[in-house]
C-alpha positions as CSV (number, residue, x, y, z in Angstrom):
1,X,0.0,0.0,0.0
2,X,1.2,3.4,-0.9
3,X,1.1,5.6,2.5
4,X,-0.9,8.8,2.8
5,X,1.6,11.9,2.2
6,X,1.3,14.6,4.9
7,X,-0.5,17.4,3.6
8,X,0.9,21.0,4.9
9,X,-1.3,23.2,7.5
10,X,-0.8,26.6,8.7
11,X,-0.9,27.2,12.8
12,X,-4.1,25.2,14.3
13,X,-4.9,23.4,11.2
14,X,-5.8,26.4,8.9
15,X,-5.9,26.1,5.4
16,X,-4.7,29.4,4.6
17,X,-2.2,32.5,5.8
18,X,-2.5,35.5,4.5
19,X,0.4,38.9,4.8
20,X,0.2,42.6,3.8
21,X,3.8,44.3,2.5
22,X,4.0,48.0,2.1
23,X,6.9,49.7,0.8
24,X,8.5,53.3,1.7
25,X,7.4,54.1,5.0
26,X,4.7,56.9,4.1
27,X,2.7,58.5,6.6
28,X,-0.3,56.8,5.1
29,X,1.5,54.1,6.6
30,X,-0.9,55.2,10.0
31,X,-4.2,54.4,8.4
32,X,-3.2,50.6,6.9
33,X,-2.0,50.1,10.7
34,X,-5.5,51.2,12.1
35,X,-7.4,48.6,9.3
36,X,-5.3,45.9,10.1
37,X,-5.5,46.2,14.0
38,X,-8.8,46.6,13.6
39,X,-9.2,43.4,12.5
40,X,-6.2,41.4,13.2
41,X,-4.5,41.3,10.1
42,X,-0.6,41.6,10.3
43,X,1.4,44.1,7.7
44,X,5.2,44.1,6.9
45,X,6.1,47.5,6.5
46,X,9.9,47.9,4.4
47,X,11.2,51.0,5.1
48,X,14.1,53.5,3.7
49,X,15.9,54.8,7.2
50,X,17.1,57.4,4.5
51,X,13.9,59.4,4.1
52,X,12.7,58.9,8.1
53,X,11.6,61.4,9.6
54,X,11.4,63.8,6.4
55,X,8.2,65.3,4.9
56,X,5.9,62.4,3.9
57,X,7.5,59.6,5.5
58,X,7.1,57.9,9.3
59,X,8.9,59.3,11.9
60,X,11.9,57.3,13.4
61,X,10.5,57.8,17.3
62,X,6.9,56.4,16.4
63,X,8.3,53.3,14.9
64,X,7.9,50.9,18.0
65,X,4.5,51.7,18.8
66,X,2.9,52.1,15.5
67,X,4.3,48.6,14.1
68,X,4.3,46.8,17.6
69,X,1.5,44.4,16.1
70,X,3.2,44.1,12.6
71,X,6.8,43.8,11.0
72,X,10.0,46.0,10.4
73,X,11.8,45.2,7.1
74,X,15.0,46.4,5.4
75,X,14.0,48.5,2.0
76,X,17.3,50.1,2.0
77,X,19.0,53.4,3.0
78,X,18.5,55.3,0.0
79,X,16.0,53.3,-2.3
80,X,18.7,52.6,-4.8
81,X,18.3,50.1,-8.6
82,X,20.7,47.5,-6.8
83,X,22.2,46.4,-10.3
84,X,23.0,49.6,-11.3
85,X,25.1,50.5,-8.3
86,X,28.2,48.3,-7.3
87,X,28.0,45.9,-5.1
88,X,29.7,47.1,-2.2
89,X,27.6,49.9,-2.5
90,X,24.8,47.9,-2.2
91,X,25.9,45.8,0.3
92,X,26.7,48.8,2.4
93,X,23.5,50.2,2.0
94,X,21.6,47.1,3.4
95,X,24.1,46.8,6.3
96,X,23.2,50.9,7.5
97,X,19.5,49.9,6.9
98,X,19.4,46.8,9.2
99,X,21.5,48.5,11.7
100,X,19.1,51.8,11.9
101,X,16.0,50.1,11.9
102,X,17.5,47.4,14.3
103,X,18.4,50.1,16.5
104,X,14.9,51.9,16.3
105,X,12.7,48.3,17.2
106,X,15.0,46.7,19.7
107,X,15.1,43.7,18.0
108,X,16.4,41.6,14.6
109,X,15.3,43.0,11.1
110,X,15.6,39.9,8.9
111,X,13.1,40.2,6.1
112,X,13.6,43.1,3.1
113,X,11.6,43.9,-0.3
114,X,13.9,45.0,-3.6
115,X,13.9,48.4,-4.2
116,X,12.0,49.1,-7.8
117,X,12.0,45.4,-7.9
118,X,15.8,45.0,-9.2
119,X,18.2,42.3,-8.1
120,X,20.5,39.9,-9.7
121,X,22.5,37.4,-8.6
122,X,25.1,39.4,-7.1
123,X,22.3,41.9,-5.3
124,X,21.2,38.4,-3.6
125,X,24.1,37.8,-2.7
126,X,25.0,40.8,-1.0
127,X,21.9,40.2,1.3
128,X,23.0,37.3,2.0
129,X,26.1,38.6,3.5
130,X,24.3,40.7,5.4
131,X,22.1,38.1,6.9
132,X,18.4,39.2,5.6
133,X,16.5,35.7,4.9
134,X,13.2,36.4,2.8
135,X,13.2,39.3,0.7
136,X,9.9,40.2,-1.3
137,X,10.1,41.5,-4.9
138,X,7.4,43.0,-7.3
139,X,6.2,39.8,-9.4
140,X,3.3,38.4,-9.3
141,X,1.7,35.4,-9.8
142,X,-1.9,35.1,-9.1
143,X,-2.3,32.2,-7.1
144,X,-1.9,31.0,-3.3
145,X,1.8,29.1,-3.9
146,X,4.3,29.2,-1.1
147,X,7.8,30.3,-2.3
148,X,10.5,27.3,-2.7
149,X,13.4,27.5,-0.7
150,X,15.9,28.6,-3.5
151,X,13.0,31.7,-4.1
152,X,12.8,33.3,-0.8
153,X,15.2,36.1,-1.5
154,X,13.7,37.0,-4.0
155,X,9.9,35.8,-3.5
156,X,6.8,36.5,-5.5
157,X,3.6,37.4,-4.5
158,X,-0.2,36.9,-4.9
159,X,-0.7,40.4,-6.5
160,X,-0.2,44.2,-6.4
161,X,-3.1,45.4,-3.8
162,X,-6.4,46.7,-6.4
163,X,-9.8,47.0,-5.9
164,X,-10.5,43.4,-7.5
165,X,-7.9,41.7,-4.7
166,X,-11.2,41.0,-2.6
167,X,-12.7,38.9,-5.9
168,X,-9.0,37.1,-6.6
169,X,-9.0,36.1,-2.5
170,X,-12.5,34.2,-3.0
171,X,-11.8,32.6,-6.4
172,X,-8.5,31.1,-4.9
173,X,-10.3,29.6,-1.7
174,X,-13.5,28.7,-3.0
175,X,-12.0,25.3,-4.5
176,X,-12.6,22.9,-1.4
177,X,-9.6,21.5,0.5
178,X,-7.2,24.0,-1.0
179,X,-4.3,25.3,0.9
180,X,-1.7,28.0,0.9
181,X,-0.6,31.9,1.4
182,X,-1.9,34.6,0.2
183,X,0.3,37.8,0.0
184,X,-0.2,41.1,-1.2
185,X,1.7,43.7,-1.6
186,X,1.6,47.3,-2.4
187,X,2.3,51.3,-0.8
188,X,-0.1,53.1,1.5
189,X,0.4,55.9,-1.0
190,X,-1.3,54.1,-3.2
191,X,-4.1,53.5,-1.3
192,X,-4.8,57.1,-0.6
193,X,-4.0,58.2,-4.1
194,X,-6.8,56.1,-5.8
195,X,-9.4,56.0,-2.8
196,X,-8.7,52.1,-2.3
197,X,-9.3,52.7,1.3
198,X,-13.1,50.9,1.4
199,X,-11.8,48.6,-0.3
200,X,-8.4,47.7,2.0
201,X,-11.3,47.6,4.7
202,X,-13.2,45.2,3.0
203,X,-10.9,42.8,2.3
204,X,-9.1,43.0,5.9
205,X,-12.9,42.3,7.8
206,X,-13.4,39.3,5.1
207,X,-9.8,37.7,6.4
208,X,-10.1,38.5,9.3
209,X,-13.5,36.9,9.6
210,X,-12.3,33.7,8.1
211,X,-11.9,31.5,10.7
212,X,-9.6,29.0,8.1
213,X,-7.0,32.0,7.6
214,X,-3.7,32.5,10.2
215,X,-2.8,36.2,9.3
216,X,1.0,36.9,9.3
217,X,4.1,39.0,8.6
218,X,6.4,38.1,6.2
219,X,8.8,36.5,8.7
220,X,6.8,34.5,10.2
221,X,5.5,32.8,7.5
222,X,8.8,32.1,6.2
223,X,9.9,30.8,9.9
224,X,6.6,28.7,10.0
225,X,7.4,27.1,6.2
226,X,11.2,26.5,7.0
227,X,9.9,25.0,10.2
228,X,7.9,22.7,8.1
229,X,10.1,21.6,6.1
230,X,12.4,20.5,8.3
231,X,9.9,18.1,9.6
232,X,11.6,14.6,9.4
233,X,9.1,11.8,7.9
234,X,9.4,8.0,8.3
235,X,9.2,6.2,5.2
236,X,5.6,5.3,5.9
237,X,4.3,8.5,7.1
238,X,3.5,7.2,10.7
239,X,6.6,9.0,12.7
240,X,8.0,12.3,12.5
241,X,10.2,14.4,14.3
242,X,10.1,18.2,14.8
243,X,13.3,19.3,14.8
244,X,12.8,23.5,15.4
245,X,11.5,25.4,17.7
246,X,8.1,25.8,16.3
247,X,4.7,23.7,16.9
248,X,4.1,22.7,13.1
249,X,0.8,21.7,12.0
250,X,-0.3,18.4,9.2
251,X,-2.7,16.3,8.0
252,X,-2.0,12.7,7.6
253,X,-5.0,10.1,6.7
254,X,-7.8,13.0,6.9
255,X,-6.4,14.2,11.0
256,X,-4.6,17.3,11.7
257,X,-2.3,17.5,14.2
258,X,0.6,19.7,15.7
259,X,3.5,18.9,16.6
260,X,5.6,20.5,19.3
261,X,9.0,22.2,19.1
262,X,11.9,18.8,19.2
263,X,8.5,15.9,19.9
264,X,8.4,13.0,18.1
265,X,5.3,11.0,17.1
266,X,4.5,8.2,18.2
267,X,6.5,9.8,21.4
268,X,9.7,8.1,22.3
């Protein structure tokens, strides 16, 4: 008999996550953190230390507070086309990025989005060296796939935030038994430019309605996948071994379970 494969699940067994990104830091910034709170969707917000605190732009002393629900991330110093720099420069202006913001929140800033959407292989490199893990560009795809591993520096999306986002989100989950994350990204400028704010609203109080969706940042969705996939499987499917810090979540045979951070199953 062929054994059942494990299926992947989100935190308690849901079927889907779903993340906000928003580039630049603009004071609009303040009214996507108000929708989200409001109903406990989580943002990752990439900002350029460069242009804190200038007209337009967040201000470096309300930065723990305003994002204490949501994420930091690196979107460089100066908000630079990284291949047409070279790559020290680039490298250089990552490092003064993570150090500011890391600074400013107390705390790690591991996650980044590409500046105008430009990278190459050196570029990735560069963050590499400077230890960022996930960094989000401006592609596209249109469905609810999770990043592979060799993609997550330089990681796709679900779409570019529009008024139709709300009708993409139900045409993705309405298929029964389907799984995955959906991520959007866009800038709070944007928003306010084009009125979208009704319809941010709307789609934030359908997610964060759905009892099946986990909302996240950035981070800790990629934490949460790389945490899955470390998951160690008998050949049979019956034992498995958690070998991170995490309580991962799967569905074996039609049950869902989690499994704790370094527990086995069956327990040793």
């Amino acid at each position: 008999m062929i054994p059942s494969s494990p299926s992947f699940r989100w935190p308690d067994g849901k079927r889907f996550a779903c993340s906000f990104s928003w580039d630049d830091g603009r004071v609009a910034d303040r009214r996507v953190v108000e929708i989200h709170d409001r109903y406990g969707i989580k943002g990752t917000f990439h900002l350029n230390s460069g242009s804190l605190d200038t007209e337009g732009t967040v201000t470096r002393a309300e930065l723990p507070e305003l994002f204490a629900a949501h994420e930091v991330s690196l979107h460089s110093v100066h908000h630079p086309f990284p291949t047409r720099i070279p790559a020290s420069a680039w490298l250089r202006d990552v490092l003064e990025n993570k150090e500011d913001l890391e600074a400013v929140m107390n705390a790690p800033v591991r996650s980044a989005s590409w500046p105008f959407g430009d990278f190459d292989g050196e570029s990735i490199q560069a963050l590499r060296l400077c230890g960022v893990e996930c960094c989000r560009s401006t592609v596209s795809h249109g469905t609810l796939r999770i990043p592979s591993e060799e993609e997550w520096l330089r990681f796709p999306t679900t779409c570019h935030f529009s008024t139709k986002t709300a009708e993409l989100w139900r045409s993705l989950t309405a298929k029964p038994g389907r799984t995955g994350w959906f991520s959007v990204w866009s800038h709070s400028f944007e928003i306010e430019d084009r009125n979208e704010w009704d319809a941010l609203e709307a789609l934030c109080a359908a997610l964060g309605d759905d009892g099946e969706v986990w909302p996240a940042t950035v981070i800790e969705v990629f934490d949460y996948v790389t945490a899955w996939r470390r998951l160690r499987w008998s050949v049979d499917h019956t034992r498995v071994w958690n070998p991170s810090a995490l309580t991962v979540w799967a569905e074996v045979g039609g049950t869902c379970a989690g499994l704790a951070p370094g527990l086995s199953f069956p327990s040793r």
